[in-house]
N, C-alpha and C positions, 0 to 999 in steps of 0.2 A: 634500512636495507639498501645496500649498493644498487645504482643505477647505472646503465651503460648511459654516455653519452651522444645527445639525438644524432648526430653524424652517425656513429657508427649503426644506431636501430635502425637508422632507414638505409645503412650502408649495401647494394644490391650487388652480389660478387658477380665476374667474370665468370661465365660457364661454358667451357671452352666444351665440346662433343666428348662426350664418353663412350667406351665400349667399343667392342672389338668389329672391325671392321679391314675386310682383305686392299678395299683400294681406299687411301685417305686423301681425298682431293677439298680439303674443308678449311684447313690452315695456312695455305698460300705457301707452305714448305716447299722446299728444290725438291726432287726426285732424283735428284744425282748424288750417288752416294761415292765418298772418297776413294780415290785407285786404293791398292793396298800399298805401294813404294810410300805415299804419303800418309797415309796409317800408321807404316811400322817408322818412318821420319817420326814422325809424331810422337808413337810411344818412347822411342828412345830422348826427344828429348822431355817428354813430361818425366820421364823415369828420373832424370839428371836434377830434379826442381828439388829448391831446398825447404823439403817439407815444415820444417822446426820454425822457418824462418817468414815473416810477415812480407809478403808483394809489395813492388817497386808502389806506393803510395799514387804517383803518376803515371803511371805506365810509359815510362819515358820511351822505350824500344819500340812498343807497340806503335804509340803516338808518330812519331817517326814513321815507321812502315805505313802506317795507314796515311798519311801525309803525300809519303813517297807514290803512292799507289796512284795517288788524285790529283798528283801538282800541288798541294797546299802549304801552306805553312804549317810545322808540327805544332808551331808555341798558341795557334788557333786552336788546336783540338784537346778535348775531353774526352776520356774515355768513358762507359757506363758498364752496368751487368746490366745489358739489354738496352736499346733505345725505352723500353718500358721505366728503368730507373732515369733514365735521364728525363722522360716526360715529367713524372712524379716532382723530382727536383725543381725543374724548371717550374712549374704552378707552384710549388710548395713558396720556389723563394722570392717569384717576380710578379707573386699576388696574395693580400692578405683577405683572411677572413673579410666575408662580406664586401669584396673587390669582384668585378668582373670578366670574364675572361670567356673569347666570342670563339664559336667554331662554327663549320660547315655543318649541312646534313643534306645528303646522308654522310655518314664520315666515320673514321675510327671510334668504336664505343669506346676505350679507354683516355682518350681525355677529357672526357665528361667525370668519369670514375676518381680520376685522381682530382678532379676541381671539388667534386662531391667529398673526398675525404680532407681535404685542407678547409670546406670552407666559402670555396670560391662559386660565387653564382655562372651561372652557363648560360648565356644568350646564343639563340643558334639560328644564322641565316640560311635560312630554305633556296636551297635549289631551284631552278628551272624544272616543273614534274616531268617534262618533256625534252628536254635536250642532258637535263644532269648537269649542266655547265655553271661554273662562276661569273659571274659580271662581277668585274674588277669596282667599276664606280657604285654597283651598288653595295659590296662588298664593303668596301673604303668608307660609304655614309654610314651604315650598319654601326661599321664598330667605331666610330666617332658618335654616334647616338647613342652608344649603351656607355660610353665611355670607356672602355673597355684598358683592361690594362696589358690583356695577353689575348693575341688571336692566334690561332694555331689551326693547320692546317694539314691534308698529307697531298704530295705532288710527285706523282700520280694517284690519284684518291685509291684507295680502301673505305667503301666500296665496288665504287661503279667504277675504274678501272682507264678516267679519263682524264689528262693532263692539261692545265693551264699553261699558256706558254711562259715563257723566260719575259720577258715583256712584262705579261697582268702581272705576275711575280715579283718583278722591279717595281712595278705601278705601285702596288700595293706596301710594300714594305717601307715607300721615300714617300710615299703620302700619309702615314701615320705616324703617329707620336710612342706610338706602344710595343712591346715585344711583338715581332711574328714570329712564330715557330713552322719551319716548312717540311716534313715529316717526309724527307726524299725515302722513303725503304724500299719504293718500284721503281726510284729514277733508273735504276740499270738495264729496263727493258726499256727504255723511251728516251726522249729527247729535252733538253732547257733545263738542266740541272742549273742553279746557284749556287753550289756546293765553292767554287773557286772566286764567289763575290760575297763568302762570308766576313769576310773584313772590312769590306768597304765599308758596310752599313754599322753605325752604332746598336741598332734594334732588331739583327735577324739573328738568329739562329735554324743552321741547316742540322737536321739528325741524319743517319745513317744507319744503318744497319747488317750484320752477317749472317741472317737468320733466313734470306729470301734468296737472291743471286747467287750466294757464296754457298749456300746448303749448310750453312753449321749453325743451326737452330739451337743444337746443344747445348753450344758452349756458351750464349747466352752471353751478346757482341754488342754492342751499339755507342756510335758515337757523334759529338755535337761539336760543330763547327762554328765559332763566331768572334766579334771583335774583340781585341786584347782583354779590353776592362770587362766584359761579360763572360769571358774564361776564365781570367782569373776567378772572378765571382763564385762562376760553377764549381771551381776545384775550390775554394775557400766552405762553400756551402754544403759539397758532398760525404761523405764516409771516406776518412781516411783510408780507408782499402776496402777501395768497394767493388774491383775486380781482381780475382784471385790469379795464384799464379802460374796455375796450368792452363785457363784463357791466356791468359798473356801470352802464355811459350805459343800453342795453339794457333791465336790470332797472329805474333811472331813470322811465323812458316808459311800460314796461311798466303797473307800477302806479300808473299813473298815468291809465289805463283802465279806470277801476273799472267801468263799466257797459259793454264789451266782454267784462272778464272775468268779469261775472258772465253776460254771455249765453253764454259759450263754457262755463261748470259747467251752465247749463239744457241746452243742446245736446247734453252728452255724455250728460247723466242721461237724457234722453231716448234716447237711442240706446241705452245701458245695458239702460233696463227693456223695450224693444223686443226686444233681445237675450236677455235674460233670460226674458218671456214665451213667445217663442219654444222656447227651448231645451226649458222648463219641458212646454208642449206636445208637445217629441220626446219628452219622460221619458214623457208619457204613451201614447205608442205605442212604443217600442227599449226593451228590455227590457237592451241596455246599457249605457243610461243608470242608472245607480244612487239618485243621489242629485243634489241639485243647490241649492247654496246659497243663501239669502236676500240679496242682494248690497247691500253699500253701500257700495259703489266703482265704480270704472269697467271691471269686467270680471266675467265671470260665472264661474264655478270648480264644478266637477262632476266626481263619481267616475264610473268610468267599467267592469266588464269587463274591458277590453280598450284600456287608454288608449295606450301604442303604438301598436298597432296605425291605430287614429284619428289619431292625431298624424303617422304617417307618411303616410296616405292623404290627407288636408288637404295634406301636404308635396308629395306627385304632381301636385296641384292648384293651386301656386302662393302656397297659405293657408301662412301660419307661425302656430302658435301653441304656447304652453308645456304640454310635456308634466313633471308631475312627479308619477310612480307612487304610485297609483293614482287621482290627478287628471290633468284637463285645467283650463289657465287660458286664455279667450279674452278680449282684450281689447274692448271695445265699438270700433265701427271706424263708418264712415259707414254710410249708409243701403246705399248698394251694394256695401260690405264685408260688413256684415251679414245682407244676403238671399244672397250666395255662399256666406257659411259654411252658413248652415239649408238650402241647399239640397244643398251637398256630405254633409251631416251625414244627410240624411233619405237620398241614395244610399247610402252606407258603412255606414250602424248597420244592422242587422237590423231 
């Protein structure tokens, strides 16, 4: 009788929120939805895409735009289908079976996920339970005592919402011997991107992604920045066409919008510290509110009490948003997303 392989029995899927809900403030998604001029741009040129025929392999055009977008080098960058494929890849190729590979916590569940499906053991350095913050030098000993072959990180964290400077960031990457992965997806609402010192270093890789700033979750965007001989790598290691080619037109047009997209990062920050203010103010009257993070991303993160509990009653009320014990994560949502949340919030807290 066939057996699954123990990776996959103990494999624990992603369970992203189900079910129908009027305000979705859970997935860290933009709330800006495309004018219609760049809608109907768009359909016409995905219309024009040569269905029969197999995507540019590299995404040569893309690479380019996104390059252009950020000052970089295009012959740096990798395309993915999602920063999610490119996590995957990266553990899959820059660590074997029974190799180690060190993350933060609290921190994105899915790079635990893909070290657990290759293989890869998970050493994970605890936070400060009170401040959320990285120490660089403990950080640095950490993954030199587990030996570690890949440390990955996201900057600004997913999910407490707070940013290591450009500094610990340098610290950290020229004091070790091993991959770091720096998981920018919120750098567009904050400050000390590395994104233009991915070549300097033999051992960093920066990701990026279109699914938070840019609002095209959709189209399912992400890409990874790093020195020559580590791209090459990734594109020698990847899926010959592993972005299709109506992302590419898409992503194409997209950044090609450069003064759209930066009005849609002012947009959301503003909704953010709106958000944030607010919240800030419950803290000072709900004595459930605990604590409530300095945010610099697109969503506000706060301990809670009693976070269940909140997180179910928001649910009663049509609001989705991420409960994860003993936080709540809300993401910044429109102007009318975000006066139902403080208003449901100021009923429910004590």
């Amino acid at each position: 009788m066939y057996e699954l392989p123990e990776k996959l029995k103990n494999l624990v899927p992603y369970h992203p929120l189900t079910g129908s809900y009027s305000i979705r403030l859970d997935a860290n998604e933009s709330f800006i939805t495309l004018p219609d001029a760049l809608r109907e741009e768009i359909a016409k040129s995905v219309a024009a895409v040569d269905f029969n025929r197999y995507p540019d392999p590299y995404c040569t055009d893309l690479c380019q735009k996104f390059a252009d977008f950020f000052d970089i080098d295009a012959s740096l960058v990798v395309a993915g289908n999602g920063s999610d494929e490119l996590i995957g890849l990266i553990v899959s190729s820059f660590a074997g079976s029974g190799d180690t590979m060190a993350v933060v916590k609290p921190e994105f569940s899915m790079y635990e996920f893909y070290a657990q499906m290759y293989g890869v053991n998970v050493e994970a350095y605890e936070k400060d339970s009170t401040t959320l913050a990285i120490d660089a030098d403990e950080l640095i000993s950490f993954v030199r005592e587990k030996n570690a072959r890949i440390l990955i990180l996201s900057n600004p964290c997913n999910p407490t919402s707070l940013t290591a400077t450009q500094q610990d960031i340098q610290k950290i990457v020229s004091s070790l011997d091993c991959v770091v992965v720096i998981d920018e997806a919120y750098m567009d609402f904050s400050e000390g991107s590395v994104l233009r010192m991915a070549g300097e270093y033999d051992n960093l890789i920066v990701l990026k992604t279109c699914s938070k700033a840019f609002g095209m979750a959709a189209i399912r965007l992400g890409f990874a920045a790093a020195s020559l001989p580590i791209t090459q790598a990734i594109k020698a290691a990847k899926s010959p066409y592993n972005v299709n080619s109506m992302t590419q037109t898409v992503g194409c047009l997209l950044f090609e919008q450069k003064e759209y997209l930066l009005g849609c990062i002012g947009r959301i920050k503003c909704s953010r510290n709106w958000l944030y203010e607010e919240i800030l103010a419950l803290a000072a009257q709900k004595s459930e509110i605990l604590s409530v993070s300095n945010t610099c991303a697109n969503f506000v993160f706060m301990r809670l009490a009693n976070p269940k509990y909140v997180f179910e009653e928001l649910g009663k009320q049509g609001i989705a948003v991420r409960c994860m014990e003993p936080f709540l994560r809300i993401t910044a949502g429109s102007q009318q997303e975000n006066s139902a949340v403080i208003a449901v919030l100021s009923e429910i807290l004590r």
